[in-house]
C-alpha positions in Angstrom: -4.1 44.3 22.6 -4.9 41.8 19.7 -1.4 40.7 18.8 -0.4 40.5 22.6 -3.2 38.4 23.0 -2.5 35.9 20.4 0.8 35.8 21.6 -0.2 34.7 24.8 -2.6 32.4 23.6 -0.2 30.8 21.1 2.0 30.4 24.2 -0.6 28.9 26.2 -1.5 26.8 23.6 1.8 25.8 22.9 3.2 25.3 27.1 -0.8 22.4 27.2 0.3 20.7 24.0 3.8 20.1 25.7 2.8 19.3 29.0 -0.1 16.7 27.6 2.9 14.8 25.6 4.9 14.8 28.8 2.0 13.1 30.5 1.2 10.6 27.9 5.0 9.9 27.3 5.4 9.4 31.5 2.6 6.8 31.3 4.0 5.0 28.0 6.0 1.8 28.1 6.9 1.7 24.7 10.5 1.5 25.4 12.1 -2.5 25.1 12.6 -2.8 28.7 11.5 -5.6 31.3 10.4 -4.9 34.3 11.5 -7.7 37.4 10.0 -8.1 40.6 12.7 -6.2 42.3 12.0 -2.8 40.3 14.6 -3.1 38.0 14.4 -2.6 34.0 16.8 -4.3 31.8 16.9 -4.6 28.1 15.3 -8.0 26.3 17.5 -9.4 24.2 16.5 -9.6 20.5 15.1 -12.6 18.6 12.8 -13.5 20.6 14.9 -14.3 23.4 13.2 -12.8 26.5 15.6 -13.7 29.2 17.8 -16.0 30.6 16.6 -18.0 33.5 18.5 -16.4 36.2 16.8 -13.0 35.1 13.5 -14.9 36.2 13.3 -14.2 40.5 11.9 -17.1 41.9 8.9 -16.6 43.4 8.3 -13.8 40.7 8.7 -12.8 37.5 9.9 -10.1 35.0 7.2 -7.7 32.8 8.0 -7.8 28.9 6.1 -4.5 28.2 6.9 -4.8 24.2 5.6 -8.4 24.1 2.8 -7.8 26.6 4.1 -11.0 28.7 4.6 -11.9 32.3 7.1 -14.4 32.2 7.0 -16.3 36.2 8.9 -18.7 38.1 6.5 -19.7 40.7 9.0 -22.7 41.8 12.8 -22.8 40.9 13.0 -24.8 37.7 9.1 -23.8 36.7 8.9 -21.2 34.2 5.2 -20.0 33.5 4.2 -17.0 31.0 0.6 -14.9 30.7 -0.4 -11.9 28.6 0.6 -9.1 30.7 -2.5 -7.1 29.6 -5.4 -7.5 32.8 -8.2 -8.6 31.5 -10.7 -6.0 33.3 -9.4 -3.3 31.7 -6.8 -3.6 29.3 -4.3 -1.9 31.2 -0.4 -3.4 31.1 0.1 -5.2 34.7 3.1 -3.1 36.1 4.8 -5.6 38.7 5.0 -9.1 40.0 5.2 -8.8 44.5 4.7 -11.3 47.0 3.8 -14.2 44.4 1.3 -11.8 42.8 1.0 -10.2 39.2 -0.4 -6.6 40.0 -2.0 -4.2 37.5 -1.6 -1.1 38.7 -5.0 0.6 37.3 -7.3 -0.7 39.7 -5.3 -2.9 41.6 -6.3 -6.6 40.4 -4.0 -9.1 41.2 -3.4 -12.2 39.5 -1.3 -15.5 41.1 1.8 -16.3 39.0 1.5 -19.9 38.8 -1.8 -20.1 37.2 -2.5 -16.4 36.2 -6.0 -17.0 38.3 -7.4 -13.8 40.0 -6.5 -13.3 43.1 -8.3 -10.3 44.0 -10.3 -7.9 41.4 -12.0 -5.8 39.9 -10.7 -8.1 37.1 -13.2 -11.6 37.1 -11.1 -13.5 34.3 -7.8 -15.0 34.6 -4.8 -13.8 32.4 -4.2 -15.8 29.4 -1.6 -18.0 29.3 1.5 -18.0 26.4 4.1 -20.0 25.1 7.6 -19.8 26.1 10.0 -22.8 25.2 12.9 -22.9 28.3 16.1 -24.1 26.4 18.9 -24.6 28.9 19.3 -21.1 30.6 17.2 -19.5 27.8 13.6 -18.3 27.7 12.5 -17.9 24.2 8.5 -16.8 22.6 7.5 -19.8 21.9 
């Protein structure tokens, strides 16, 4: 019984270490995707290039998990950029809807023209960032 039992334990063991990696790894962004306002990822460009302006939706706006930036376009021709970490719990926001930046933790929404809450838990606005828009590219400013 003591051999059999180790084994089993070892197996145990072995089957909660795996499955807690799967879990953390599902909840990760630490892949070099953006996320738009229509649910698609695409790769950002290197060199601080984040996009060009037609990857921007008017109306909303693209996640750069790697750079922790919401980059918006809350009027065609208007580009605006926040840190895409919500300031009530340091959680990455995880999409831009119906003129909204939304974190998906709790739910706080944030307006993409000024980053201003629009609805909590979160009681501080996000921080704007510094893009420079030259011709059709957005770069980190």
């Amino acid at each position: 019984m003591g051999d059999d039992l180790r084994s089993r334990r070892t197996v145990f063991a072995g089957v909660g270490a795996g499955g807690l990696a799967l879990a953390i790894s599902a909840c990760g962004g630490g892949s070099d995707t953006a996320q738009t306002s229509g649910g698609t990822e695409s790769g950002t460009p290197a060199g601080g290039m984040l996009a060009k302006t037609a990857d921007i939706p008017v109306g909303g706006g693209t996640i750069f998990k790697d750079q922790k930036i919401v980059v918006t376009q809350p009027t065609s021709g208007q580009f605006k950029a926040f840190s895409a970490v919500c300031t009530h719990n340091g959680c990455t926001v995880g999409s831009v809807e119906n003129g909204v930046i939304v974190c998906p933790c709790h739910n706080s929404k944030f307006g993409i023209a000024d980053g201003a809450v629009t609805d909590g838990p979160a009681d501080k606005p996000l921080p704007a960032q510094k893009i420079k828009v030259d011709g059709d590219q957005i770069t980190l400013a």
